[in-house]
MARGU-828791 format. One record per residue (C-alpha): residue number from 0; residue in one letter; x negated, y, z. Coordinates in steps of 0.1 Angstrom, whole numbers, plus 2048, in hexadecimal, padded with zeros to 3 digits. Layout:
N
+-----+--------+-----+-----+-----+
: num : residu :   x :   y :   z :
+-----+--------+-----+-----+-----+
: NUM :      a :   X :   Y :   Z :
...
+-----+--------+-----+-----+-----+
! end
This chain:
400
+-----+--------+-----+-----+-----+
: num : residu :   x :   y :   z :
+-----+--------+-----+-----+-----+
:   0 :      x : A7E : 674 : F4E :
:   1 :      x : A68 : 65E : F69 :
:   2 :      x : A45 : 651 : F69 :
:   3 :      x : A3F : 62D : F74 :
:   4 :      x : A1E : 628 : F87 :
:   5 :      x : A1F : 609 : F6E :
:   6 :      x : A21 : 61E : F4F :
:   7 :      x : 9FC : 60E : F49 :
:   8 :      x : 9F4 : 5FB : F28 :
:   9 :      x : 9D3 : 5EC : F2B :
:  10 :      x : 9BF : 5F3 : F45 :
:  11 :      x : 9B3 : 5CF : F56 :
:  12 :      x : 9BD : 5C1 : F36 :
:  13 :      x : 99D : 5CE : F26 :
:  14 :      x : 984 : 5B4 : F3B :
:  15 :      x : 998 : 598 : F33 :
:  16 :      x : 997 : 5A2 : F0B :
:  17 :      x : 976 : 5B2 : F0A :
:  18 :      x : 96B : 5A2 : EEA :
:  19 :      x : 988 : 5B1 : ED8 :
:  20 :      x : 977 : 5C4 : EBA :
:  21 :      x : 98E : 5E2 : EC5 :
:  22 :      x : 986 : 5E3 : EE9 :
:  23 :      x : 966 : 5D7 : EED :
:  24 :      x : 94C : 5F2 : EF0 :
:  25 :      x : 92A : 5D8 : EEC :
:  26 :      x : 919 : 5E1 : ED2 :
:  27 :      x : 91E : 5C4 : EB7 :
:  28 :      x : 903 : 5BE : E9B :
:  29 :      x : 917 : 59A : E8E :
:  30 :      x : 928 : 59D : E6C :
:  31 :      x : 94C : 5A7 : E77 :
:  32 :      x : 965 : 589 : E73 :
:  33 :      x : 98D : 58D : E6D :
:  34 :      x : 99E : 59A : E88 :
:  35 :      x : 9B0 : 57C : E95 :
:  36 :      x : 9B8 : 58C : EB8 :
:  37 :      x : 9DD : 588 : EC5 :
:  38 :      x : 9DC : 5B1 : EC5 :
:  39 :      x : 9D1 : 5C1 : EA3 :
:  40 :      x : 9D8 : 5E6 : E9F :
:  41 :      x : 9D2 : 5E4 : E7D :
:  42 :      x : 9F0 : 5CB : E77 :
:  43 :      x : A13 : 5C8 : E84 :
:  44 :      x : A1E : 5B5 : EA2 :
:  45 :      x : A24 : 595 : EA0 :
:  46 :      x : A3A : 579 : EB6 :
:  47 :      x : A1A : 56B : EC5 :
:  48 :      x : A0F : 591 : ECD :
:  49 :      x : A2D : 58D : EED :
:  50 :      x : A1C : 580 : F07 :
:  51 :      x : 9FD : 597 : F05 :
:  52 :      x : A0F : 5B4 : F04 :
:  53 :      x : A26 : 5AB : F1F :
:  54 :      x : A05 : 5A3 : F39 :
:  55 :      x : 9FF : 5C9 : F2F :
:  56 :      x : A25 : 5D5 : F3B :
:  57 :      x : A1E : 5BD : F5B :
:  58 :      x : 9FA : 5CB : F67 :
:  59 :      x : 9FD : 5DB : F86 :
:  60 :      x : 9E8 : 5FE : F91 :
:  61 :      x : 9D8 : 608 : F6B :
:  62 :      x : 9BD : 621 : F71 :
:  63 :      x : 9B3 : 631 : F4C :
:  64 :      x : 9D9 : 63C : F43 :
:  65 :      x : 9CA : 650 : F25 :
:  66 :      x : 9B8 : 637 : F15 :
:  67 :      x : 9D5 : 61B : F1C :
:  68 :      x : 9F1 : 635 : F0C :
:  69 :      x : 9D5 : 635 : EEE :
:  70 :      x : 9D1 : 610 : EE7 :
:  71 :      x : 9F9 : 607 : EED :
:  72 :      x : 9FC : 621 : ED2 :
:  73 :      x : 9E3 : 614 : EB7 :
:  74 :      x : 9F2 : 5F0 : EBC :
:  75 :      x : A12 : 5F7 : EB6 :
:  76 :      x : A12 : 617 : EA2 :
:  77 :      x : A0F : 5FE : E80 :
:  78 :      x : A2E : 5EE : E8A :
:  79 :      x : A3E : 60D : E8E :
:  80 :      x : A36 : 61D : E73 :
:  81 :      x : A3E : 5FF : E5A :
:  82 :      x : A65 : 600 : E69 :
:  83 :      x : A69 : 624 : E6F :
:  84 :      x : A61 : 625 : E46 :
:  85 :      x : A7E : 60D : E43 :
:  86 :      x : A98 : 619 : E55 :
:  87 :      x : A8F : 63B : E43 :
:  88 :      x : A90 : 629 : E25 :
:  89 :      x : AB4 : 61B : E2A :
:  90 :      x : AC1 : 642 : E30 :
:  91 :      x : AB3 : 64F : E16 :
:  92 :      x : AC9 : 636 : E02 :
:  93 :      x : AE4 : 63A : E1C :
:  94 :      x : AE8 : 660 : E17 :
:  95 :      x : AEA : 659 : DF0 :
:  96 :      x : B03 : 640 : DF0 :
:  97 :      x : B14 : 657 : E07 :
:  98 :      x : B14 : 676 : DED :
:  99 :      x : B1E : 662 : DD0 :
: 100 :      x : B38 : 652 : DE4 :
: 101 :      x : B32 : 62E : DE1 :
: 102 :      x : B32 : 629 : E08 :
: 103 :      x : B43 : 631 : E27 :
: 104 :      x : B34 : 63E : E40 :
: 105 :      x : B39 : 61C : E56 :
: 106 :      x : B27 : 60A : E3E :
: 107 :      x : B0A : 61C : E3F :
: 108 :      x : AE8 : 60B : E48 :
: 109 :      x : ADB : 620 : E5E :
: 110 :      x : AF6 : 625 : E7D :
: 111 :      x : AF4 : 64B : E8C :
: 112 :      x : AFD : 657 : EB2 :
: 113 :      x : AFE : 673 : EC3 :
: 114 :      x : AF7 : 66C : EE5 :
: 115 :      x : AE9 : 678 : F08 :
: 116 :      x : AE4 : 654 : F16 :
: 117 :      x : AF3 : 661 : F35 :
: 118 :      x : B19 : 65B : F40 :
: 119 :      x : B30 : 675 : F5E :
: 120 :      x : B26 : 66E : F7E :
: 121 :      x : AFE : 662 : F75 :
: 122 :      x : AE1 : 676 : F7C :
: 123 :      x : AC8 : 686 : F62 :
: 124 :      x : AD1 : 692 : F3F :
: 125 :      x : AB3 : 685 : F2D :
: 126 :      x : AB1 : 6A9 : F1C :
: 127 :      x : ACA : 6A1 : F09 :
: 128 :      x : AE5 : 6BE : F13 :
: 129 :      x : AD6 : 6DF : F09 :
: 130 :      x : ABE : 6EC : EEC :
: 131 :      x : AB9 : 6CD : EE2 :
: 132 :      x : AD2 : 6AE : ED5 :
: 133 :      x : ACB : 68D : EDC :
: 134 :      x : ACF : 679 : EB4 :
: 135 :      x : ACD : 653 : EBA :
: 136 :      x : AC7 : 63D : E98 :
: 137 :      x : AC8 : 616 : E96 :
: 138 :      x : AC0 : 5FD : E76 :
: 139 :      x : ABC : 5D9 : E77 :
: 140 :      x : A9F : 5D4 : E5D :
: 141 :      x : A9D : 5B1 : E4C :
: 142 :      x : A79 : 5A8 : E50 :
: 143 :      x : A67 : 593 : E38 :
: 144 :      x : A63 : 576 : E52 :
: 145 :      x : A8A : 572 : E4D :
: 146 :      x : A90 : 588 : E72 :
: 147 :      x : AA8 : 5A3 : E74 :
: 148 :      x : A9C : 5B6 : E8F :
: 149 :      x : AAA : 5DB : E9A :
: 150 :      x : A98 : 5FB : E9D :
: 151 :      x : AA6 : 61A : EAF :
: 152 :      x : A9E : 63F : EAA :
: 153 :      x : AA2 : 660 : EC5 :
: 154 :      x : A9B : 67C : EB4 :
: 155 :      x : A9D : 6A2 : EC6 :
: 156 :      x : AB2 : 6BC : EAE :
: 157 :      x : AAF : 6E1 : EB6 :
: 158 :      x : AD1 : 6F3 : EAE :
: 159 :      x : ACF : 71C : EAB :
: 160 :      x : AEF : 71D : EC2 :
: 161 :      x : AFA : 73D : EAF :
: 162 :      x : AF3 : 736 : E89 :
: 163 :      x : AFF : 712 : E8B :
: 164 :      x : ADE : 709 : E7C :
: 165 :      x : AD1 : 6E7 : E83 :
: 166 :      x : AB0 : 6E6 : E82 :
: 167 :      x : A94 : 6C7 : E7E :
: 168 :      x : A8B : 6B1 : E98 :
: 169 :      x : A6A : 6B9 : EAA :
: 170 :      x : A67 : 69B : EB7 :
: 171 :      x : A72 : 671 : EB9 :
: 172 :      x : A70 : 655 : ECC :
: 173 :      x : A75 : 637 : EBC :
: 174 :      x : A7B : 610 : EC6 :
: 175 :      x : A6E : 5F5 : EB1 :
: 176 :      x : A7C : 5CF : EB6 :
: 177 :      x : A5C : 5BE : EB0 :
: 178 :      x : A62 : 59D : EC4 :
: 179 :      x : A7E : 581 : EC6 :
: 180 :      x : A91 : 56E : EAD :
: 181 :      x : AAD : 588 : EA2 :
: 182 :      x : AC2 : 5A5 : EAE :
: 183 :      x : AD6 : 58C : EBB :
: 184 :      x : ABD : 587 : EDB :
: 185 :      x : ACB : 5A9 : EDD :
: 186 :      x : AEC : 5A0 : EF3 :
: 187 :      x : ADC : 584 : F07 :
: 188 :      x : AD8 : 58A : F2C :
: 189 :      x : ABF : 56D : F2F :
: 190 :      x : AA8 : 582 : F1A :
: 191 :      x : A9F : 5A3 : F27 :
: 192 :      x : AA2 : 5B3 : F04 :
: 193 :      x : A8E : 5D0 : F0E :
: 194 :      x : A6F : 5BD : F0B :
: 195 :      x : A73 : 5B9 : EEC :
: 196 :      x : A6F : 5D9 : EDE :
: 197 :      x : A51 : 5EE : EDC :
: 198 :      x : A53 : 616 : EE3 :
: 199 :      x : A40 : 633 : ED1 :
: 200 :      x : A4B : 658 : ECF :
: 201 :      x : A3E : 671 : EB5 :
: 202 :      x : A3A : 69B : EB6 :
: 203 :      x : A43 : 6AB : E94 :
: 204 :      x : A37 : 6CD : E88 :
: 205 :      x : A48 : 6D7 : E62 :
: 206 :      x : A36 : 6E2 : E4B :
: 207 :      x : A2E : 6DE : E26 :
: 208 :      x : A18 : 6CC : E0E :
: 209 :      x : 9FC : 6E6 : DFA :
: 210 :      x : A13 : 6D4 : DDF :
: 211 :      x : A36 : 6D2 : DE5 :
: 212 :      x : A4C : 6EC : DEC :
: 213 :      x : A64 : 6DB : E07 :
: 214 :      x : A5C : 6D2 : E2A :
: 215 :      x : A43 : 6B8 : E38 :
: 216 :      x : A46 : 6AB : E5B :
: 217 :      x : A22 : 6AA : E68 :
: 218 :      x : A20 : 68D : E85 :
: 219 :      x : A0B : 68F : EA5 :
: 220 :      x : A06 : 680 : EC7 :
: 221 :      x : A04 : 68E : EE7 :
: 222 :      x : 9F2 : 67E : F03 :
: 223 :      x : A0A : 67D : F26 :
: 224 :      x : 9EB : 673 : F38 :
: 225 :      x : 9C8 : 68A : F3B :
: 226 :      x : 9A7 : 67A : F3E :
: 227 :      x : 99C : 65F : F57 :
: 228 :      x : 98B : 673 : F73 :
: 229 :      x : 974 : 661 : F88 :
: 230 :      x : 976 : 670 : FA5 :
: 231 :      x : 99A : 670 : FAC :
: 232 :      x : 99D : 64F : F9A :
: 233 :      x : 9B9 : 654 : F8A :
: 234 :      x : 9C3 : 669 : F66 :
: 235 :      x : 9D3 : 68B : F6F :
: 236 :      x : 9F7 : 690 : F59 :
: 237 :      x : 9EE : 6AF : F3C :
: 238 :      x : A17 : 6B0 : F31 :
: 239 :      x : A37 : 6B5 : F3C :
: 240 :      x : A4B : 6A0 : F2A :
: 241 :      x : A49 : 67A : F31 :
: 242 :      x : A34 : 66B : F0D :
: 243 :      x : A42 : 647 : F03 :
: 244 :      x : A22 : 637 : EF2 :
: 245 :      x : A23 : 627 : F0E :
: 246 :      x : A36 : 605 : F14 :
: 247 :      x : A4C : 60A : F31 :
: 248 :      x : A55 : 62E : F31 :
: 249 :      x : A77 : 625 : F1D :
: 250 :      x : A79 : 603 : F2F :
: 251 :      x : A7F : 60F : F53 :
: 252 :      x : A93 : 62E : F4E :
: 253 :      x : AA9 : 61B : F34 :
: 254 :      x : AA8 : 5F8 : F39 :
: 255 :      x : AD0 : 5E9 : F39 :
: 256 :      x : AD1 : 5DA : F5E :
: 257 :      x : AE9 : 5DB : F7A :
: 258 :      x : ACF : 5E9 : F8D :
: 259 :      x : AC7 : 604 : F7A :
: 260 :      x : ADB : 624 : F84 :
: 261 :      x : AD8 : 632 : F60 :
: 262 :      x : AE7 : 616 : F53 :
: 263 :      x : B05 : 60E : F6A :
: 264 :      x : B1F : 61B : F54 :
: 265 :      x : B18 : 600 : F3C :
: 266 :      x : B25 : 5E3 : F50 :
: 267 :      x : B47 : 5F7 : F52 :
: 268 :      x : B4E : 60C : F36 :
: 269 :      x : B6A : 5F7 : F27 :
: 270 :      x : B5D : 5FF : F01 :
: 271 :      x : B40 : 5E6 : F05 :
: 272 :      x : B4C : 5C5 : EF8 :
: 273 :      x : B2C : 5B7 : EF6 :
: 274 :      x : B0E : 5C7 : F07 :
: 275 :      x : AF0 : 5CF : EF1 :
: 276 :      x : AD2 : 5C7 : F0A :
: 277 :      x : ABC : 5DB : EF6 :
: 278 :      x : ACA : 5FC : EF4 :
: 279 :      x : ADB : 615 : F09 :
: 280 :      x : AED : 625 : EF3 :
: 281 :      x : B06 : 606 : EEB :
: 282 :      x : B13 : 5FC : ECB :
: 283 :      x : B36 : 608 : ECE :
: 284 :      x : B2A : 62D : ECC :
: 285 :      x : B1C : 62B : EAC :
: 286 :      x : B3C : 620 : E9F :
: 287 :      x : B4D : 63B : EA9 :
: 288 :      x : B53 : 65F : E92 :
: 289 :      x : B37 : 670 : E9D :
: 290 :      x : B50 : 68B : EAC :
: 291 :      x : B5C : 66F : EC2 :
: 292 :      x : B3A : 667 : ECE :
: 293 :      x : B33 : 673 : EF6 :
: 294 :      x : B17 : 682 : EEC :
: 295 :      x : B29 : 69A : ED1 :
: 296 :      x : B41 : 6A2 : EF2 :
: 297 :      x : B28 : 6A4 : F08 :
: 298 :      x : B19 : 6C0 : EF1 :
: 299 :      x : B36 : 6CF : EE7 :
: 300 :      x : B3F : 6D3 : F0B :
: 301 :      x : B1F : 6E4 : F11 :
: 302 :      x : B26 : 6FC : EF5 :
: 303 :      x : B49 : 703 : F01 :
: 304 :      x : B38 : 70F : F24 :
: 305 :      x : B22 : 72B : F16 :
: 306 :      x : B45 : 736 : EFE :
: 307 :      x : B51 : 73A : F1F :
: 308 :      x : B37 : 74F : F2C :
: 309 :      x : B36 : 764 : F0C :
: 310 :      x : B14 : 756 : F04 :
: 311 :      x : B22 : 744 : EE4 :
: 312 :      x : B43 : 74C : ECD :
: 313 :      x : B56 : 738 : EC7 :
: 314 :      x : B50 : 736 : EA1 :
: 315 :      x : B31 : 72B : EA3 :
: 316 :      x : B3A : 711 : EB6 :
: 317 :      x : B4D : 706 : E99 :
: 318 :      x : B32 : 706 : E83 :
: 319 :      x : B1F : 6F3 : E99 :
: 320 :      x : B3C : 6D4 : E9E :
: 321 :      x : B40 : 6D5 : E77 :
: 322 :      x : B1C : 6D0 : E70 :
: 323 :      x : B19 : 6B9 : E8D :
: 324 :      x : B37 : 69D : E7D :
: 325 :      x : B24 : 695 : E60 :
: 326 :      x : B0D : 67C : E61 :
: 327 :      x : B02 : 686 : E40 :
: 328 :      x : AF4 : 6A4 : E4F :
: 329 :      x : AE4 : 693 : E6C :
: 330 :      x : ACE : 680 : E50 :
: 331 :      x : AC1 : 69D : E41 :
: 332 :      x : A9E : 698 : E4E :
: 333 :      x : A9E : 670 : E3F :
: 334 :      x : A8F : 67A : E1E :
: 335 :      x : A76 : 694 : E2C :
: 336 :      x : A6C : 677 : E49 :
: 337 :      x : A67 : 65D : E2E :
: 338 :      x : A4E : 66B : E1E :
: 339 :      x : A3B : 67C : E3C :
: 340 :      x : A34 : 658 : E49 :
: 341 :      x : A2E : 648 : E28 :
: 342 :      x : A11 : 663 : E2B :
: 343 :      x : A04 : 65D : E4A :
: 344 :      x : 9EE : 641 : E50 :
: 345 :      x : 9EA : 64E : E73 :
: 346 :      x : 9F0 : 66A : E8E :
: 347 :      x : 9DD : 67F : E9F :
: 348 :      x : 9DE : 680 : EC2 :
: 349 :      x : 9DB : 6A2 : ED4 :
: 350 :      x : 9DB : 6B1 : EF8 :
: 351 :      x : 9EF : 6B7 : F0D :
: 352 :      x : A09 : 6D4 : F0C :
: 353 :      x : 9FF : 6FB : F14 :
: 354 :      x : A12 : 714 : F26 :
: 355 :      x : A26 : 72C : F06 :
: 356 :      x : A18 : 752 : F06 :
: 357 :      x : A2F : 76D : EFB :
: 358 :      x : A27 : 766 : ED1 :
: 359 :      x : A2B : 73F : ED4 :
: 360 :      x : A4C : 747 : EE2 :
: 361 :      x : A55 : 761 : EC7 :
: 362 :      x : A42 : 748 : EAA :
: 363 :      x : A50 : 726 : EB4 :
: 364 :      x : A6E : 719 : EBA :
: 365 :      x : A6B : 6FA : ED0 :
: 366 :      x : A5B : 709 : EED :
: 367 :      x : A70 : 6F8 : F07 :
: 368 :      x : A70 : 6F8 : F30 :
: 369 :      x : A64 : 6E5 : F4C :
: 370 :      x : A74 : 6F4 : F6D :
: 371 :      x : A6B : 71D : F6B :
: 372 :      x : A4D : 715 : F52 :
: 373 :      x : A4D : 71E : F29 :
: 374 :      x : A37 : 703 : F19 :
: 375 :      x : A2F : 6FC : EF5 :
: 376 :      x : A23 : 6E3 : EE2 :
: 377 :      x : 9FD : 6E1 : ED6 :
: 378 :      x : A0B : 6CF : EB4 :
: 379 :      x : A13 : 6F1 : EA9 :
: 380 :      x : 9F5 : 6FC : EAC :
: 381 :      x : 9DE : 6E0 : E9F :
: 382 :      x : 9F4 : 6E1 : E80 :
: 383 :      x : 9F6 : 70C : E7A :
: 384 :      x : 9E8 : 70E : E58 :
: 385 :      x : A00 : 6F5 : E46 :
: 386 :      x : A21 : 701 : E5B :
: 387 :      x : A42 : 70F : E50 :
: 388 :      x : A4D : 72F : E5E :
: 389 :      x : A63 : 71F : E7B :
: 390 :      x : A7C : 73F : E7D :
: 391 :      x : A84 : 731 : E5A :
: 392 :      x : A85 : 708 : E59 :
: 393 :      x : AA8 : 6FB : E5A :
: 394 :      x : ABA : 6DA : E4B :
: 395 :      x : AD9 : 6E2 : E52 :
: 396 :      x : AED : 6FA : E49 :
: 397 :      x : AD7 : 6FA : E29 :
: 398 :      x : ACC : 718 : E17 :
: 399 :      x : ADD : 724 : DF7 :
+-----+--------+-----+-----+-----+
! end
């Protein structure tokens, strides 16, 4: 995944907003008004909140990366939140209509996808072959203001290749709708429907509650920038993978353009009837039996490889393709979600990702790679007291 040098959220910004209770660093002994600023993070984003936030997308050479990642994050994350708890919401109820039979499974709410977001012949993978599956949600939420706007999901499963087992996510990156008058805008090329979304992306660590017995997904942030250092005048990079609180990280490696070489396939795949500006993953996909999916091929495909090598048998590959068709299973973690957000006002953000020793790798299991490097993620360890064993968390199959 790519960096743009205009990743920046708000550096520049600040001097022209300085009197913004939340960015303004004077000391201020005046009985606090309302916050009527066009950028609230205590409040979610509103129509006349575009224009603001797209002079952030459009400033050119940001300095302070880390503290421009933070604020894009507190103004948005209440949006976020507020949708991600409905879309959760809407599987929950999905997956029991489901068991008592009262729906199909294309008329569920919440639309599921397996998918690498890369077509033959196109560079990059997105990490979406491998140890990890790429799960892409959408629900378009009815919004009190009378708006149905859509939200979109990636989550990262882990699947133990030789059990079958698929395991919770450990992380998600999630697109919020915030702006325009409808999905609709969606499939207009006047409108560059990537603008209207906002991005955040979330690390999960299971564990459970010192009263409840099943899992609880434990939420942090992980800063993709380091401090701003003076001297070089610029903020160093203190992770591997690319973070997406930040507002153009999804919009220029995904944006639906002919221009765009990730995205090229789009204009001819002969599936599209009507392209969905907002999304690369078109709609037609998540119509389709999730073992019909490219994604699900793609995977299968890259199970099939390591049968062939003798890494795999092919029984477990069944196991895996069985587990993999239901989109029943591929909810599991709706309920468990649901209630981790509902109880958590807000995330903490840690640093940066460390190099695994010997026990991490042995202790957790999504250590993952960059080039010849083992890293792991510093969620694991802010969180140790509360976690599950992680040799023995799994959704699916589930336990007797």
């Amino acid at each position: 995944m790519r960096v743009n040098s205009r990743i920046g959220i708000l550096a520049g910004f600040i001097a022209g907003v300085a009197t913004l209770p939340f960015l303004a660093n004077r000391e201020n002994t005046s009985i606090p008004k309302p916050d009527e600023s066009p950028l609230a993070k205590t409040r979610t984003l509103e129509e006349k909140d575009f224009d603001p936030l797209q002079s952030i997308l459009n400033m050119n050479d940001p300095e302070d990366l880390r503290l421009q990642e933070t604020k894009w994050a507190e103004l948005i994350y209440p949006t976020v939140r507020g949708r991600l708890i409905n879309l959760y919401k809407a599987e929950v109820e999905d997956l029991k209509a489901l068991k008592e039979g009262r729906i199909s499974v294309e008329e569920r709410k919440v639309k599921i996808a397996i998918t690498d977001f890369v077509h033959a012949g196109e560079e990059g993978d997105d990490m979406g072959v491998g140890p990890k599956l790429h799960v892409e949600k959408y629900f378009d939420d009815k919004l009190p203001n009378g708006k149905t706007y859509r939200i979109y999901t990636n989550a990262h499963l882990t699947v133990n290749e030789k059990t079958g087992a698929i395991h919770p996510s450990d992380g998600i990156r999630i697109k919020v709708q915030a702006f325009g008058n409808g999905i609709e805008d969606l499939y207009k090329p006047d409108i560059h429907a990537e603008l209207l979304f906002v991005s955040d992306r979330f690390l999960i660590a299971w564990g459970k509650k010192a009263d409840k017995s099943e899992p609880f997904p434990y939420l942090a942030r992980q800063h993709f920038f380091g401090d701003y250092d003076n001297v070089k005048k610029s903020s160093s990079i203190v992770q591997t993978e690319e973070i997406i609180s930040t507002p153009n990280s999804c919009y220029f490696c995904h944006e639906v353009s002919k221009s765009n070489a990730h995205t090229k396939h789009i204009f001819k795949d002969p599936n599209v009837k009507r392209i969905n500006y907002g999304a690369i993953t078109q709609d037609y996909v998540f119509d389709l039996p999730l073992s019909s999916q490219p994604g699900y091929k793609r995977y299968m495909d890259y199970l099939g490889g390591k049968v062939k090598k003798g890494e795999l048998t092919n029984d477990a590959v069944r196991i895996i393709s069985t587990e993999l068709s239901d989109t029943v299973n591929l909810s599991a973690e709706a309920p468990l979600m649901l209630r981790g957000l509902e109880g958590t006002q807000e995330i903490p953000w840690l640093d940066g990702d460390e190099k695994a020793t010997e026990k991490d790798k042995g202790t957790y299991r999504f250590t993952y790679k960059d080039g010849n490097e083992i890293w792991t993620r510093k969620v694991y360890d802010f969180y140790r007291p509360r976690l599950l064993d992680l040799t023995e968390l799994q959704l699916i199959p589930k336990k007797n």
